[in-house]
C-alpha positions in Angstrom: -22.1 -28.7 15.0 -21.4 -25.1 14.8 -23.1 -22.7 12.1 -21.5 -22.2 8.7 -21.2 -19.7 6.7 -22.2 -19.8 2.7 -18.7 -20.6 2.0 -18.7 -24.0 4.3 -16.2 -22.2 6.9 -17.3 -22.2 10.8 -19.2 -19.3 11.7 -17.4 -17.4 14.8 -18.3 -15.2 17.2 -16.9 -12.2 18.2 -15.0 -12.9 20.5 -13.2 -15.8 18.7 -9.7 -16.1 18.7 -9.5 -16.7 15.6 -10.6 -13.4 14.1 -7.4 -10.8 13.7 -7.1 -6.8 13.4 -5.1 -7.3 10.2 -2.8 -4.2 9.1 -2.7 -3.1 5.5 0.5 -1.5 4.8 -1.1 1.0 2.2 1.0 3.9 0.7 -1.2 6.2 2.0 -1.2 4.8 5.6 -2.4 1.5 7.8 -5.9 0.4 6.9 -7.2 -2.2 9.9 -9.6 -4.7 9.2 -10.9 -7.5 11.0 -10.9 -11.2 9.5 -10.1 -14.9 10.2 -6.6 -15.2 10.9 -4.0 -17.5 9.5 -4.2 -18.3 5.6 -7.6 -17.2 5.0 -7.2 -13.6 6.7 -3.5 -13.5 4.7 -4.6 -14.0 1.4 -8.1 -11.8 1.6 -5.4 -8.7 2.9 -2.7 -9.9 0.5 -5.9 -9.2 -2.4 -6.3 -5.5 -0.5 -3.4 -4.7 -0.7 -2.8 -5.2 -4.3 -6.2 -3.1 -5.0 -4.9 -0.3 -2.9 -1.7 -0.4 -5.3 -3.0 -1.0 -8.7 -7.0 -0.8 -8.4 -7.6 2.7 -6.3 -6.0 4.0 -2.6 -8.0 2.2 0.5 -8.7 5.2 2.5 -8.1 4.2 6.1 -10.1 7.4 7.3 -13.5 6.1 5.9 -14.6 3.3 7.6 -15.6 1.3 4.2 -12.9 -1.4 4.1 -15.1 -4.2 5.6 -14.6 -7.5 7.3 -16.3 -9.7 10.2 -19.8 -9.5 10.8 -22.3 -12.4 11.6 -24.8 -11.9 9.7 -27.3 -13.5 7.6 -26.8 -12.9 3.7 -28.1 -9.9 2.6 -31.2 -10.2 1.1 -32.0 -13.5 1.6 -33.7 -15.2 4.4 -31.7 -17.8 5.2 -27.8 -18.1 5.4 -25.1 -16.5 7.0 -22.5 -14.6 5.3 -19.0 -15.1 4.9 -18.6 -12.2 7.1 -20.1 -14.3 9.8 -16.7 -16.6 9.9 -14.0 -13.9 8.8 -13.6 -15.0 5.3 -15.3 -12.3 3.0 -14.1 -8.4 3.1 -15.0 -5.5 1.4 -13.3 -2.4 -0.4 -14.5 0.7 -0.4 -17.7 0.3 0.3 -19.4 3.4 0.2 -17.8 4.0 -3.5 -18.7 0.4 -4.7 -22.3 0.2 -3.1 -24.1 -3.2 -2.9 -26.1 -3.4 -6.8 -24.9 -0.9 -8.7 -21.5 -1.2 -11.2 -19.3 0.8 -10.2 -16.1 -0.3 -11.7 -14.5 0.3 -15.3 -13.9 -2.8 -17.8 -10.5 -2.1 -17.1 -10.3 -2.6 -13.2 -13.1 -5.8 -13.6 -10.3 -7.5 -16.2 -7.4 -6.5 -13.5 -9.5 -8.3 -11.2 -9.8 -11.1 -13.1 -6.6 -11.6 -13.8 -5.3 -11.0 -10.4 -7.5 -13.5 -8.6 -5.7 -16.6 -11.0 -3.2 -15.9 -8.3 -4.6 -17.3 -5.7 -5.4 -20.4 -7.2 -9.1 -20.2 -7.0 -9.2 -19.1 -3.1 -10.7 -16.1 -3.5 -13.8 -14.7 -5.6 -15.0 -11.4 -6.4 -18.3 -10.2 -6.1 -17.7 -8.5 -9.6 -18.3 -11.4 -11.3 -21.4 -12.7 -9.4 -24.3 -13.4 -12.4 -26.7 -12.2 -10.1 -26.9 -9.0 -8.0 -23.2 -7.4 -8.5 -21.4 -7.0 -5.4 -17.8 -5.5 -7.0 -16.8 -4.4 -3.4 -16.9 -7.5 -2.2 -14.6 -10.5 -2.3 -14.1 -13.7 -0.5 -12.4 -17.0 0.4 -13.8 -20.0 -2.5 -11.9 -22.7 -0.8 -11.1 -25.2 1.7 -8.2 -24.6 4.4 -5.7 -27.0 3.2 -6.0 -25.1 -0.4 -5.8 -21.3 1.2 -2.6 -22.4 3.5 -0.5 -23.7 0.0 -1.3 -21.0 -2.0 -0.6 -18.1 1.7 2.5 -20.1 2.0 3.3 -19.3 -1.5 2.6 -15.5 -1.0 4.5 -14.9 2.3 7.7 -14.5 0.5 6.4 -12.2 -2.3 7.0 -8.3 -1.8 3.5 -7.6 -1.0 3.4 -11.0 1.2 7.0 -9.8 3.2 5.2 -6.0 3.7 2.2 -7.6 5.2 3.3 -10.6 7.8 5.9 -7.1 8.6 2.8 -5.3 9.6 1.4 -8.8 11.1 4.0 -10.3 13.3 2.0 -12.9 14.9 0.5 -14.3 11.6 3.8 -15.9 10.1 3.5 -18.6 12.8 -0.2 -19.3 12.8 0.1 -19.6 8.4 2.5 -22.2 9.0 1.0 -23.7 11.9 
């Protein structure tokens, strides 16, 4: 049986096909970052992209949007992260450091209202009751649950701009 990450998702390695360069179509340019593909990868970018429009700009040339790495959770000695199978990613990193709050009242409640969405797939680190993580966000839910709600999402404006940038992805959502 292969590892798992916190969230229940298979582990992968590197190498794993099913880990995906995703494309964020930002205003102020492409940001790349690496994640499960299919659903789970669709509706962590689809969440990116909206910060990059309403939250603050993703700034492509600082590496600080974050995305698959195995690794064990940070600060604890047992567990891998949901880095380690693609489905957690991180914004702005170096502004939103790991502990500290970072973010107004007004962005948290944008956040909050954002993630009803996506019909409790995704959570945000912001909201965490222990040590705050507001960069961080990631997939809370099965497969069959993230490919309804990423098959909701395709045909949005933000879901169109995206599976534009990430030909190949279309198919393997609705695979």
């Amino acid at each position: 049986m292969p590892a798992t990450s916190q969230n229940g998702w298979d582990a992968l390695l590197g190498s794993s096909s099913l880990l995906y360069t995703w494309t964020i179509p930002t205003k102020d340019g492409d940001v790349r970052v690496r994640l499960r593909n299919g659903s789970a990868g669709f509706l962590l970018v689809h969440f990116l992209l909206w910060w990059a429009e309403v939250l603050e700009p993703l700034v492509g040339k600082i590496l600080d949007d974050w995305g698959y790495a195995y690794r064990a959770i940070r600060g604890q000695t047992t567990g891998l992260s949901n880095h380690a199978s693609g489905t957690a990613v991180d914004a702005n990193a170096t502004k939103h450091p790991l502990g500290t709050r970072t973010l107004t009242k007004v962005q948290k409640a944008a956040i909050w209202l954002r993630l009803k969405i996506y019909g409790g797939c995704l959570r945000s680190g912001a909201f965490y009751s222990g040590r705050v993580d507001e960069m961080h966000t990631e997939i809370n839910a099965p497969i069959d649950q993230c490919e309804k709600v990423a098959r909701r999402l395709m045909n949005t404006p933000r879901g169109r701009r995206i599976l534009k940038a990430n030909p190949t992805q279309r198919a393997v959502i609705l695979s």
